[in-house]
C-alpha positions as CSV (number, residue, x, y, z in Angstrom):
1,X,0.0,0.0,0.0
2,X,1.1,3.8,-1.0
3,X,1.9,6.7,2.0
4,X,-1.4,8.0,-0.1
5,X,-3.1,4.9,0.0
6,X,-2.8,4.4,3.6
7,X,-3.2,8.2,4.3
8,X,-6.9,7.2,2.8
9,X,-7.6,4.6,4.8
10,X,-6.7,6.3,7.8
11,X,-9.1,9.3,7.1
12,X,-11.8,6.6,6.2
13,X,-11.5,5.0,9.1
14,X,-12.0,7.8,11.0
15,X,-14.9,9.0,8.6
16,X,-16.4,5.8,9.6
17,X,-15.8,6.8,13.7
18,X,-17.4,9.9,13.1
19,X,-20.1,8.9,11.5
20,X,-20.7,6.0,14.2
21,X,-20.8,9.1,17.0
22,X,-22.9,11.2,15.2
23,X,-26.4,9.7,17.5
24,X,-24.5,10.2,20.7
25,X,-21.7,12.8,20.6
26,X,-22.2,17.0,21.5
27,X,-21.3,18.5,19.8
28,X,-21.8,16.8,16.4
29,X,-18.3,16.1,15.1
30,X,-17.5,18.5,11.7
31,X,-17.4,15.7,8.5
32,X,-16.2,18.6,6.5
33,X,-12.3,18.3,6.8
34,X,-12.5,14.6,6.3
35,X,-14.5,15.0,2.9
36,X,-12.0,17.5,2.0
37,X,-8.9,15.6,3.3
38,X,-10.3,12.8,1.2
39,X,-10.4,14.6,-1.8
40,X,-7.3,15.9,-1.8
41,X,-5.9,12.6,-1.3
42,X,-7.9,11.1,-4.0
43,X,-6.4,13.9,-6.4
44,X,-3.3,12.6,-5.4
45,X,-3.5,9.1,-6.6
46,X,-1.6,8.7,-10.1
47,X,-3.7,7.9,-13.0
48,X,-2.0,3.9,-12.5
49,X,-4.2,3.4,-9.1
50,X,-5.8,0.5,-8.9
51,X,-9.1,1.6,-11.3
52,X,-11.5,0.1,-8.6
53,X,-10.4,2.2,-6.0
54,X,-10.4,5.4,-7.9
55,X,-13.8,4.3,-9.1
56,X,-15.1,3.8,-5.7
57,X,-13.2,7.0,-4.6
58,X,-14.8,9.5,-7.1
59,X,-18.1,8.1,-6.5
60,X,-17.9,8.7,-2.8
61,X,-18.3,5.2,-1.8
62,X,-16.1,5.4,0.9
63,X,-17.4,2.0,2.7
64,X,-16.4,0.3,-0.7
65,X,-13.1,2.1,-0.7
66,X,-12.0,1.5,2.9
67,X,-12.9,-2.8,2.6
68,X,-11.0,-2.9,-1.0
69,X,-7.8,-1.0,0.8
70,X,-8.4,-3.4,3.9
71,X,-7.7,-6.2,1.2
72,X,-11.4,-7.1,1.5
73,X,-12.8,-6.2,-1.8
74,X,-14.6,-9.2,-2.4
75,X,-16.6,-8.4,0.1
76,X,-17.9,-5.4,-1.6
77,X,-21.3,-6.0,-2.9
78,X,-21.8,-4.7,-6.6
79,X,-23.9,-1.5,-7.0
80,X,-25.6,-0.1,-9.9
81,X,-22.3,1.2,-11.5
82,X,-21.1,-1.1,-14.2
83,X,-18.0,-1.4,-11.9
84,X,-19.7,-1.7,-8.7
């Protein structure tokens, strides 16, 4: 895995904690600067990135993103995209 790569999963992991606290936490935690981290990262994958990720990465599916850089994209159930 990249320093990018694993910069990505870091911030979706905790995009995922965030998200999980959202019911309970006060104040609400800001998604904003993760979204925004994310992109950034994702404009600094090379064009020779796996094609999946980038797919799942421009489309926002960030669930998809995080279990294919866990090394668990066959658990990634295929969406309406031709390539999810």
């Amino acid at each position: 895995m990249t320093e990018t790569e694993n910069a990505i999963l870091t911030s979706l992991i905790e995009l995922e904690q965030a998200v999980q606290s959202l019911r309970t936490a006060t104040p609400k935690p800001d998604l904003q600067p993760i979204f925004a981290r994310l992109d950034h990262l994702t404009e600094k994958l090379p064009p020779t990135a796996d094609p999946s990720l980038l797919h799942y990465l421009h489309k926002k599916s960030y669930e998809k993103a995080r279990i294919f850089l866990e090394g668990r994209d066959a658990e990634n159930a295929r969406g309406g995209c031709q390539r999810d």
